[in-house]
N, CA, C and O atoms as a Tripos MOL2 file, in Angstrom:
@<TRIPOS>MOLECULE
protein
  240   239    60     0     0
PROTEIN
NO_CHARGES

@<TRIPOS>ATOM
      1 N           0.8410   -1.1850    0.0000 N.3       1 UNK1
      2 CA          0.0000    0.0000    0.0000 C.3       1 UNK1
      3 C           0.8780    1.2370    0.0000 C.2       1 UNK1
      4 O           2.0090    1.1980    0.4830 O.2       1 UNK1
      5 N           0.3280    2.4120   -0.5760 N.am      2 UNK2
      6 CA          1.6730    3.4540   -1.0730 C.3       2 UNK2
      7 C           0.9450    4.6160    0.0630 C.2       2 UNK2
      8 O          -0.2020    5.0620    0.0290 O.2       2 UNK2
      9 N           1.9410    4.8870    0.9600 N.am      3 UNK3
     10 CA          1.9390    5.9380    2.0580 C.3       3 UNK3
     11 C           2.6500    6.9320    1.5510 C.2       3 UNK3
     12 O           3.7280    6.5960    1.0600 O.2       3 UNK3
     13 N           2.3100    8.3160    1.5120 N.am      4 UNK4
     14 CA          2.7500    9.5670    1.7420 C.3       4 UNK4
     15 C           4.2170    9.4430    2.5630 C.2       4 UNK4
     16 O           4.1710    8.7940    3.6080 O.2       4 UNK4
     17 N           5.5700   10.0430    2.1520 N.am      5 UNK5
     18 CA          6.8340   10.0860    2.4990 C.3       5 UNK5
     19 C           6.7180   11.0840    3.8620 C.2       5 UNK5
     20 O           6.8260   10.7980    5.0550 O.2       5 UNK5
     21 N           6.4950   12.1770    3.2910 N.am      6 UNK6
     22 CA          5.9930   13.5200    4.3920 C.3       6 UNK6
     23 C           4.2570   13.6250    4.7200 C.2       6 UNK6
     24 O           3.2290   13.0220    4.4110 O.2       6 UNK6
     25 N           4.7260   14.9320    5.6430 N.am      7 UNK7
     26 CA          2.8590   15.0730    5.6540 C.3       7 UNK7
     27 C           2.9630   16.6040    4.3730 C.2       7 UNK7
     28 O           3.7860   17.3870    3.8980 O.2       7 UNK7
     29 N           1.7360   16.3160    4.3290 N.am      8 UNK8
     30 CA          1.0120   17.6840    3.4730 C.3       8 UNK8
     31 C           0.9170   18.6100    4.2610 C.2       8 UNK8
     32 O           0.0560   18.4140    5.1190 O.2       8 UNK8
     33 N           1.7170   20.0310    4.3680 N.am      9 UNK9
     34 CA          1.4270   20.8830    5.1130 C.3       9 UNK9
     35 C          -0.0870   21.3740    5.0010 C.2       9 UNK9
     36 O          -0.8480   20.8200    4.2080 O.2       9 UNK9
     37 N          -0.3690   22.0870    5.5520 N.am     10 UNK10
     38 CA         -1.4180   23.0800    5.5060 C.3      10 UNK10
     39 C          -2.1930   23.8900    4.4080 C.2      10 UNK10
     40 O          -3.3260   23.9490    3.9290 O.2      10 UNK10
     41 N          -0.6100   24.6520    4.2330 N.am     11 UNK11
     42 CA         -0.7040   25.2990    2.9020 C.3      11 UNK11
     43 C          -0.5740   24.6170    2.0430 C.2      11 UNK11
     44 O          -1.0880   25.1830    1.0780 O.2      11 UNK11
     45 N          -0.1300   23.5620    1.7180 N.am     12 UNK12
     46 CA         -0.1990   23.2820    0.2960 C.3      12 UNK12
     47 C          -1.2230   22.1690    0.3230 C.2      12 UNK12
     48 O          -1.3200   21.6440   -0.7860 O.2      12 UNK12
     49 N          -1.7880   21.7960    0.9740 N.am     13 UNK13
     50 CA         -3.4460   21.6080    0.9060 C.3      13 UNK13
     51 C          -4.1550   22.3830   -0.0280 C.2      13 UNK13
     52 O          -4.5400   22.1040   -1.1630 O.2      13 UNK13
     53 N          -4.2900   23.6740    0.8260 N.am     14 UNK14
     54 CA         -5.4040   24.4260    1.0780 C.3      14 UNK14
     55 C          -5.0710   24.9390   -0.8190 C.2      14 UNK14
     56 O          -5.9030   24.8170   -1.7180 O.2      14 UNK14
     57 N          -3.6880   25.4820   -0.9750 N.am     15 UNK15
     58 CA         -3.6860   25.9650   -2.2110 C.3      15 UNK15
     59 C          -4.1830   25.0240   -3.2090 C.2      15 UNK15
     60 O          -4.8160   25.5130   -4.1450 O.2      15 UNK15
     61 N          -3.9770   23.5270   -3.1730 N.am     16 UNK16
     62 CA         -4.5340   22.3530   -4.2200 C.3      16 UNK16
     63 C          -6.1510   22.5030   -4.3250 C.2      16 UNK16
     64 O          -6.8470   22.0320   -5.2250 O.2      16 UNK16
     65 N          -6.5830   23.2390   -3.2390 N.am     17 UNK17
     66 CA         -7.9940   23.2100   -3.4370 C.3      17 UNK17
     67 C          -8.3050   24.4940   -3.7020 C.2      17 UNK17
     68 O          -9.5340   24.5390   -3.7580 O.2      17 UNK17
     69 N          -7.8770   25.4910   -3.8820 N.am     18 UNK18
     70 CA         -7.8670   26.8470   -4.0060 C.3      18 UNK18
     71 C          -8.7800   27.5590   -5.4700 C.2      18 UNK18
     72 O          -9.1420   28.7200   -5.6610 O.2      18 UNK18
     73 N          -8.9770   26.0690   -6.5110 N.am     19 UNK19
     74 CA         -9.7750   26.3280   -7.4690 C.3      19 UNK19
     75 C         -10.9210   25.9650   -7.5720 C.2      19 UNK19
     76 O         -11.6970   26.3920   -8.4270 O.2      19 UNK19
     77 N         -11.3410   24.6390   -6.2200 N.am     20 UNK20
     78 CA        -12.6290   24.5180   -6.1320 C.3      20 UNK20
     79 C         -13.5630   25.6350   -6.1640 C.2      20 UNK20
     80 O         -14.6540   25.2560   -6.5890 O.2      20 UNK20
     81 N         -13.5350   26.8910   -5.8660 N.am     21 UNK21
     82 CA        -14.6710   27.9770   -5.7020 C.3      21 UNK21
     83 C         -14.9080   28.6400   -6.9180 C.2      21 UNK21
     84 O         -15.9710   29.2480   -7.0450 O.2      21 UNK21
     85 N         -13.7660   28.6110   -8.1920 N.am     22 UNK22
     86 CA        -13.7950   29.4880   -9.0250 C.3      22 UNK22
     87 C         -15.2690   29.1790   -9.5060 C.2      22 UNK22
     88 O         -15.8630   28.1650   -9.1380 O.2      22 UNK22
     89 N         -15.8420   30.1610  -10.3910 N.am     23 UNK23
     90 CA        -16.9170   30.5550  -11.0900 C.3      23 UNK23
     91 C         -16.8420   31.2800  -12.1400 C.2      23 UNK23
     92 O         -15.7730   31.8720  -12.2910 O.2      23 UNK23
     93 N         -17.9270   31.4740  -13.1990 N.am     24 UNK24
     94 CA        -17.8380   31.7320  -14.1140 C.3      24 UNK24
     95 C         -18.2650   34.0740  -13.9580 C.2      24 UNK24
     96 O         -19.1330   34.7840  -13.4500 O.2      24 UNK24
     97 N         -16.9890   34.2690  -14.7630 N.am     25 UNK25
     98 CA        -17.2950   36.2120  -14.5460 C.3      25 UNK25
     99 C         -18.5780   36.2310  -14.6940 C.2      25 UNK25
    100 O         -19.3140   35.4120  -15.2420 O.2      25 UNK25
    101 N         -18.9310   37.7300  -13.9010 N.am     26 UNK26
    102 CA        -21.0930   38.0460  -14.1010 C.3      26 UNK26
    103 C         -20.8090   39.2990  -15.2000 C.2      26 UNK26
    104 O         -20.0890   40.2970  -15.2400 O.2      26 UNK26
    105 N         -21.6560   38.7430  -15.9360 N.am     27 UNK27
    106 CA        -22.0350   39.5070  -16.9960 C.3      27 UNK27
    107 C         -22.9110   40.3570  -16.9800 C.2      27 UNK27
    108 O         -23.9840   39.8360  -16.6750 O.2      27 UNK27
    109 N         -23.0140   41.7460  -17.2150 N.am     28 UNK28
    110 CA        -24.3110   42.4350  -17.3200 C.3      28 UNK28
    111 C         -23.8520   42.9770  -18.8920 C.2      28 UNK28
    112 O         -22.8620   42.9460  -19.6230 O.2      28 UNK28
    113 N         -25.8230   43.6980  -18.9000 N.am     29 UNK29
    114 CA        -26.0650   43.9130  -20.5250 C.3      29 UNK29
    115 C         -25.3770   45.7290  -20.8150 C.2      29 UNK29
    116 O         -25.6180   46.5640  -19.9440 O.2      29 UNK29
    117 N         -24.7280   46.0540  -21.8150 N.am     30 UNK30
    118 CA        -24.4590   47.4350  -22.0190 C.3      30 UNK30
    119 C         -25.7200   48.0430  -22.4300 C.2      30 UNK30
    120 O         -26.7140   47.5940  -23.0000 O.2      30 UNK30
    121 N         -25.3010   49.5370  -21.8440 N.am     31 UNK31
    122 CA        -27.0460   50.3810  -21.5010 C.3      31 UNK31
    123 C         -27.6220   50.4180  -22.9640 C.2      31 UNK31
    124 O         -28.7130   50.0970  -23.4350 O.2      31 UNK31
    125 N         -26.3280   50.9970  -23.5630 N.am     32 UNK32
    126 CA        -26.3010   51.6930  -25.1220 C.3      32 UNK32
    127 C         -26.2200   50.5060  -26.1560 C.2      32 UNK32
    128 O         -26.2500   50.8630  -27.3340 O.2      32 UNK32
    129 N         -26.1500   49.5530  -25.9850 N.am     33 UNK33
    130 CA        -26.2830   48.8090  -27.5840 C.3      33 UNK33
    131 C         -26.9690   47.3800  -26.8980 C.2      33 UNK33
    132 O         -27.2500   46.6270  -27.8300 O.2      33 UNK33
    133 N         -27.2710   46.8650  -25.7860 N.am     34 UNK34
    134 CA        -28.0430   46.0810  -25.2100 C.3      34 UNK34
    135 C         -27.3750   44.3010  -24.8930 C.2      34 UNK34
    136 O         -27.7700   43.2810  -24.3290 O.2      34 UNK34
    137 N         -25.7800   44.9100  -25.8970 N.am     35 UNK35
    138 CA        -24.6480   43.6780  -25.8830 C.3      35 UNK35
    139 C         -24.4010   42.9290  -24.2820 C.2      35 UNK35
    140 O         -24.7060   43.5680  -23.2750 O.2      35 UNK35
    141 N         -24.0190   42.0020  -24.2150 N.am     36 UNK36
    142 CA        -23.2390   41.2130  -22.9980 C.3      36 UNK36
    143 C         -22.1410   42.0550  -22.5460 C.2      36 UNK36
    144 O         -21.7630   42.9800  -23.2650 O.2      36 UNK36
    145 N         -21.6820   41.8570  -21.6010 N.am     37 UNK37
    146 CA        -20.3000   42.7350  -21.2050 C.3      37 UNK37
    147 C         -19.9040   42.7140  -19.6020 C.2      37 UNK37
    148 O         -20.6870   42.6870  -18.6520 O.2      37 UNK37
    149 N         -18.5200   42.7320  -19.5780 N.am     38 UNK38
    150 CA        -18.3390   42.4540  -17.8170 C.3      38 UNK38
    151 C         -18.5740   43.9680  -17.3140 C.2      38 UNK38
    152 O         -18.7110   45.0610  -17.8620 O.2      38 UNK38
    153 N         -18.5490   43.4890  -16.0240 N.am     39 UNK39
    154 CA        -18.9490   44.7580  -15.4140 C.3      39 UNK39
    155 C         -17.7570   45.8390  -15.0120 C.2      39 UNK39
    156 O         -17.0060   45.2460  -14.2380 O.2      39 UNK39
    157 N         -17.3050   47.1420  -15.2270 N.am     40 UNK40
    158 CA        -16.6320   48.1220  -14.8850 C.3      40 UNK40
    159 C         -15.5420   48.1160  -15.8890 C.2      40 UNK40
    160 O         -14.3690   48.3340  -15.5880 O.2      40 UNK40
    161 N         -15.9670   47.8570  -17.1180 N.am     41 UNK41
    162 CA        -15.0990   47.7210  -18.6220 C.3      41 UNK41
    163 C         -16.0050   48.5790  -19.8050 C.2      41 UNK41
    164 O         -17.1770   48.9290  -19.9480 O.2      41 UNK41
    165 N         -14.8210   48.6830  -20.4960 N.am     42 UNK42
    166 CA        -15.2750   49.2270  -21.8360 C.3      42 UNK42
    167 C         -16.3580   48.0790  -22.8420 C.2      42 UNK42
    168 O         -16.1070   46.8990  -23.0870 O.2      42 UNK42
    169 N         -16.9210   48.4460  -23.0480 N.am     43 UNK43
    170 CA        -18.4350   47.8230  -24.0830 C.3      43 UNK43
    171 C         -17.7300   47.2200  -25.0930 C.2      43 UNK43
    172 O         -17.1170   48.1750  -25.5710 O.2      43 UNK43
    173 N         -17.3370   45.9790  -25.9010 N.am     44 UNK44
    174 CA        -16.6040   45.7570  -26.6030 C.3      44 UNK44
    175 C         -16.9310   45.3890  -27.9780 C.2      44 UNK44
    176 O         -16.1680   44.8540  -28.7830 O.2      44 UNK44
    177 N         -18.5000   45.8310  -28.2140 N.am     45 UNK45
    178 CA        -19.3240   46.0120  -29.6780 C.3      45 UNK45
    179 C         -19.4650   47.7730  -29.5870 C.2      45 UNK45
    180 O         -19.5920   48.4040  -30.6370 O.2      45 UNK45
    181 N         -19.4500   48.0710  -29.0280 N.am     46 UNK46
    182 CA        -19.9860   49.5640  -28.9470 C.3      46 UNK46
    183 C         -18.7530   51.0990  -28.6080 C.2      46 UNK46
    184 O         -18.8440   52.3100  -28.8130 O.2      46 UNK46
    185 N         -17.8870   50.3690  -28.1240 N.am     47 UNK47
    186 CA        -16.8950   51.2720  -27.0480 C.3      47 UNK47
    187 C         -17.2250   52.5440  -26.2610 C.2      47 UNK47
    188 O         -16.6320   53.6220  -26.2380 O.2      47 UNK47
    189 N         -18.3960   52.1080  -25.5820 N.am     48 UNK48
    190 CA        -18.5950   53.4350  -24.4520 C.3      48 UNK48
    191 C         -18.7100   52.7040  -23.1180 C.2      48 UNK48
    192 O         -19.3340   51.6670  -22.8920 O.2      48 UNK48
    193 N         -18.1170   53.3130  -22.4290 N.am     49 UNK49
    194 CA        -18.2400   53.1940  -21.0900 C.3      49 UNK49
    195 C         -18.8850   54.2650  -20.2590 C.2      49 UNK49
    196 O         -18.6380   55.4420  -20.5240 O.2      49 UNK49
    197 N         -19.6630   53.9600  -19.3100 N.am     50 UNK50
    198 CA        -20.7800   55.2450  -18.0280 C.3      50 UNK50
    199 C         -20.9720   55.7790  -19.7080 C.2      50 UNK50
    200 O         -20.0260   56.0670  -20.4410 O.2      50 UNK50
    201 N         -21.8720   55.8080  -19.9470 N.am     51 UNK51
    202 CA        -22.3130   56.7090  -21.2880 C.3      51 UNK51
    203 C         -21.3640   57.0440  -22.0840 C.2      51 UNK51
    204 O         -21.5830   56.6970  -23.2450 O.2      51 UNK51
    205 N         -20.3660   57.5980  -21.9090 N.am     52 UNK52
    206 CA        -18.8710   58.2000  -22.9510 C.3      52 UNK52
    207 C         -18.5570   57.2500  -23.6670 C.2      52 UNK52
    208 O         -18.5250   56.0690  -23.3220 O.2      52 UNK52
    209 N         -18.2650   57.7600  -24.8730 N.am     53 UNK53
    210 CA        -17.7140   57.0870  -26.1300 C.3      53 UNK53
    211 C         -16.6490   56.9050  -25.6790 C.2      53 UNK53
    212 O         -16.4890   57.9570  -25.0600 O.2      53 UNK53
    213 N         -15.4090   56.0930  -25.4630 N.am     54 UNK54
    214 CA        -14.1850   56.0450  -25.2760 C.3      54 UNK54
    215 C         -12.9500   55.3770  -26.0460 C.2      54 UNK54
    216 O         -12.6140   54.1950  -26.1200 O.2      54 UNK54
    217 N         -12.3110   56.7020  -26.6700 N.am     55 UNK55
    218 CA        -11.2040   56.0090  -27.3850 C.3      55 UNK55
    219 C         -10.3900   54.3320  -27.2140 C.2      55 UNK55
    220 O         -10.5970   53.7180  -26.1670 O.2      55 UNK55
    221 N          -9.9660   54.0350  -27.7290 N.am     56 UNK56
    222 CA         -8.9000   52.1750  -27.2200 C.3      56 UNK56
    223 C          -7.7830   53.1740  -27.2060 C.2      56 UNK56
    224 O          -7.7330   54.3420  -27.5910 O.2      56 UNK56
    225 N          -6.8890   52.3650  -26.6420 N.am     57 UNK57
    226 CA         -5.3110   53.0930  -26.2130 C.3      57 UNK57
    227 C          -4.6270   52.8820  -27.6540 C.2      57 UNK57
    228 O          -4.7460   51.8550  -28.3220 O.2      57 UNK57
    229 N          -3.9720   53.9000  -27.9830 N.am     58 UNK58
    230 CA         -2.7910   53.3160  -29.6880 C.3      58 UNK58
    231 C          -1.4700   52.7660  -29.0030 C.2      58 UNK58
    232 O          -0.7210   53.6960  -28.7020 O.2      58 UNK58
    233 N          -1.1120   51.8580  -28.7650 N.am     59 UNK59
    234 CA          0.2890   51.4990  -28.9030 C.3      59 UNK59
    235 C           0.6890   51.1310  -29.8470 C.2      59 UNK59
    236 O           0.2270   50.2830  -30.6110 O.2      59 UNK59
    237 N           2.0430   52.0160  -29.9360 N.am     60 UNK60
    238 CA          2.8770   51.8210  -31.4780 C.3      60 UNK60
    239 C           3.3190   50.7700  -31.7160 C.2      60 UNK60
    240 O           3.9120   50.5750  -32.7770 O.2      60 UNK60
@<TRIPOS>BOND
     1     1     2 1
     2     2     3 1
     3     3     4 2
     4     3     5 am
     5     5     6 1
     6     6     7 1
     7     7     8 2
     8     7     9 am
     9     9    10 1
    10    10    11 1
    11    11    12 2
    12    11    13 am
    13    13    14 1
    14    14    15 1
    15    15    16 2
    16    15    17 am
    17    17    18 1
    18    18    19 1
    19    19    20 2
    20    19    21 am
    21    21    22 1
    22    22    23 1
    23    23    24 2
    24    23    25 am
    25    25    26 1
    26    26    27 1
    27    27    28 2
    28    27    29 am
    29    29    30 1
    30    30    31 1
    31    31    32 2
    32    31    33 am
    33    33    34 1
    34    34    35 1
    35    35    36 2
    36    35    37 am
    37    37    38 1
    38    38    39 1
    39    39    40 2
    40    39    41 am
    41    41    42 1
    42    42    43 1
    43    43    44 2
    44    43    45 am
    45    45    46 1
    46    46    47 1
    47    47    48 2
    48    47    49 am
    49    49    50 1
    50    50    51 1
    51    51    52 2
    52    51    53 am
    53    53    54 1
    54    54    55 1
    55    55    56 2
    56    55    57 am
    57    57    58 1
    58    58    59 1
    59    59    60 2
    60    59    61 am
    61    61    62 1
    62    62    63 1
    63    63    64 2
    64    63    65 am
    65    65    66 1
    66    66    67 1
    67    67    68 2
    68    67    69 am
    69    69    70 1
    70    70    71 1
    71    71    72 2
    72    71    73 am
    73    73    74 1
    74    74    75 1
    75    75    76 2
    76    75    77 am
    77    77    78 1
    78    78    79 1
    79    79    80 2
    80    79    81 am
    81    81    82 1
    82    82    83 1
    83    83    84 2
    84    83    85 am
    85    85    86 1
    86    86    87 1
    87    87    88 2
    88    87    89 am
    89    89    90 1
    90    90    91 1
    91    91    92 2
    92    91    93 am
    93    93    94 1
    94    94    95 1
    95    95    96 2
    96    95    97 am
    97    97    98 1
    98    98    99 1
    99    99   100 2
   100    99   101 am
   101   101   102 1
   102   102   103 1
   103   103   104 2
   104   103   105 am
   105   105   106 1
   106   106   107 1
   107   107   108 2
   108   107   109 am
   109   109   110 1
   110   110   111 1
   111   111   112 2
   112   111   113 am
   113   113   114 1
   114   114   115 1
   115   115   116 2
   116   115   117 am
   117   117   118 1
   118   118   119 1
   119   119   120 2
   120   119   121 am
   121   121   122 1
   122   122   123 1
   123   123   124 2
   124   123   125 am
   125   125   126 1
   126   126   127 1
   127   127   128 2
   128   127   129 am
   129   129   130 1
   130   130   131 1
   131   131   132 2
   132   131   133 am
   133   133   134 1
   134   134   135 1
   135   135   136 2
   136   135   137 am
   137   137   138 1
   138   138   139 1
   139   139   140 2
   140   139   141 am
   141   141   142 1
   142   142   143 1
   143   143   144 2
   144   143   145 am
   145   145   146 1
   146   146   147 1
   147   147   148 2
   148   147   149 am
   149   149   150 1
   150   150   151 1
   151   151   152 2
   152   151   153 am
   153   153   154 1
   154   154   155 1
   155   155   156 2
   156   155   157 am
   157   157   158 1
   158   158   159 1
   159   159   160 2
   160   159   161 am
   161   161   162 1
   162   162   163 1
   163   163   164 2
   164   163   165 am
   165   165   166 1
   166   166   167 1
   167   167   168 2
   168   167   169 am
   169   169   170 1
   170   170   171 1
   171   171   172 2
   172   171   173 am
   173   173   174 1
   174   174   175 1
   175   175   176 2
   176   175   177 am
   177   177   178 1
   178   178   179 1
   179   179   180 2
   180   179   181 am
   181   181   182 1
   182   182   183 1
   183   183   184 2
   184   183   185 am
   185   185   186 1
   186   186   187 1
   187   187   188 2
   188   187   189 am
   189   189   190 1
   190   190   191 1
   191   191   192 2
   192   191   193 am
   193   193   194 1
   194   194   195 1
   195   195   196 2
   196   195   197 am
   197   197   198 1
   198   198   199 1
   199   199   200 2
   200   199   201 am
   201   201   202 1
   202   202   203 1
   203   203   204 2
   204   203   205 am
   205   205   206 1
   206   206   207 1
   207   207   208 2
   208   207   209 am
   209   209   210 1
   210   210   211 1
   211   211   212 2
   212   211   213 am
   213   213   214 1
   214   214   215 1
   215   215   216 2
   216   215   217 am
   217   217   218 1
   218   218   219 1
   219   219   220 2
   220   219   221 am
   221   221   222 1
   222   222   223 1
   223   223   224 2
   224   223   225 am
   225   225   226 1
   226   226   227 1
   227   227   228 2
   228   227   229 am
   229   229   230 1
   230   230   231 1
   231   231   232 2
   232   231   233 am
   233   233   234 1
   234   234   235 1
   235   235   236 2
   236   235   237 am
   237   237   238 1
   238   238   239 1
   239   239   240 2
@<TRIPOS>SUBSTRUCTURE
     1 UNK1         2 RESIDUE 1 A UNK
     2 UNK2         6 RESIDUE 1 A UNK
     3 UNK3        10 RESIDUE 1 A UNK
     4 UNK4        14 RESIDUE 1 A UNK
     5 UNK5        18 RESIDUE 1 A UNK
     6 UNK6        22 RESIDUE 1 A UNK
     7 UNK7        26 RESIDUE 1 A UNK
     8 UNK8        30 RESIDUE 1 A UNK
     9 UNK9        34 RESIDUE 1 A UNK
    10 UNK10       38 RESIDUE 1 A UNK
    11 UNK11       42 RESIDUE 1 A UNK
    12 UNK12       46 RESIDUE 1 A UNK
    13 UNK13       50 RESIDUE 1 A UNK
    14 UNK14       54 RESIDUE 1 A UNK
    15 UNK15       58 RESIDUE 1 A UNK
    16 UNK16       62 RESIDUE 1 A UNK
    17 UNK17       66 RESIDUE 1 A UNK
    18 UNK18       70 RESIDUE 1 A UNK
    19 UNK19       74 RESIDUE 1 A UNK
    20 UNK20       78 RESIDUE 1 A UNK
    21 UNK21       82 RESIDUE 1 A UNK
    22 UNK22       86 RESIDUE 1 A UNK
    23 UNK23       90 RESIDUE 1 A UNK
    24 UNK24       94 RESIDUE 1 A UNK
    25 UNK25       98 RESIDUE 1 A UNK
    26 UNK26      102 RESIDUE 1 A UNK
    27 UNK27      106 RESIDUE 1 A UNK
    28 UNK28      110 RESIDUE 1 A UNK
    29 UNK29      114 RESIDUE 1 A UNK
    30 UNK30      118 RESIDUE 1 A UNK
    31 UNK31      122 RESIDUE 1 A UNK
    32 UNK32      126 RESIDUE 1 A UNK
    33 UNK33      130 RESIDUE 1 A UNK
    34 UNK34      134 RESIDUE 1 A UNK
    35 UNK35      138 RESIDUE 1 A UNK
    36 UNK36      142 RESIDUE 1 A UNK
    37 UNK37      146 RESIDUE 1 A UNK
    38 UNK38      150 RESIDUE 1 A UNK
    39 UNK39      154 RESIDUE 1 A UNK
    40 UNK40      158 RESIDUE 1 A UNK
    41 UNK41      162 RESIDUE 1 A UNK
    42 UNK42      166 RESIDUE 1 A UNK
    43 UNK43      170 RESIDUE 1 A UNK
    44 UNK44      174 RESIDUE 1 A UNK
    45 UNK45      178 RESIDUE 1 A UNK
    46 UNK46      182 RESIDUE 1 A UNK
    47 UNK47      186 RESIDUE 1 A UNK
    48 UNK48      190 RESIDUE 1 A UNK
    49 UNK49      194 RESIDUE 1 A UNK
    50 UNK50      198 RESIDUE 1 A UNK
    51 UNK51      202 RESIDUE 1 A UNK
    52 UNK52      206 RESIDUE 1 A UNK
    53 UNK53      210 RESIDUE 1 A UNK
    54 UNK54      214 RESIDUE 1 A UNK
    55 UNK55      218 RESIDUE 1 A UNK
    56 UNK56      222 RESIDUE 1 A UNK
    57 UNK57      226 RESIDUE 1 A UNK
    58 UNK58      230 RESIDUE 1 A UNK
    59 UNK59      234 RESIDUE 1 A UNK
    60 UNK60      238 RESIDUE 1 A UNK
């Protein structure tokens, strides 16, 4: 029968299970075009955010 050499600390328990809780991001609808979209981001069919049209960043 195959026994564990050491013990399992604590922490590295707890971190192996550390993905049991994940979930899927909450989505709400944008005001202005009625699209899907996460919440406290730019609209990504529409590009406005809080009402404002908002430029994308240019990197060269």
């Amino acid at each position: 029968m195959a026994v564990p050499k050491r013990k399992t600390s604590k922490s590295r328990r707890d971190k192996r299970r550390a993905t049991h809780g994940l979930e899927a991001p909450r989505v709400n609808t944008c005001p202005q075009c009625g699209s899907p979209k996460r919440a406290h981001r730019i609209c990504p069919t529409c590009g406005t955010y809080k009402g404002r049209e908002v430029e994308p960043l240019r990197i060269p």
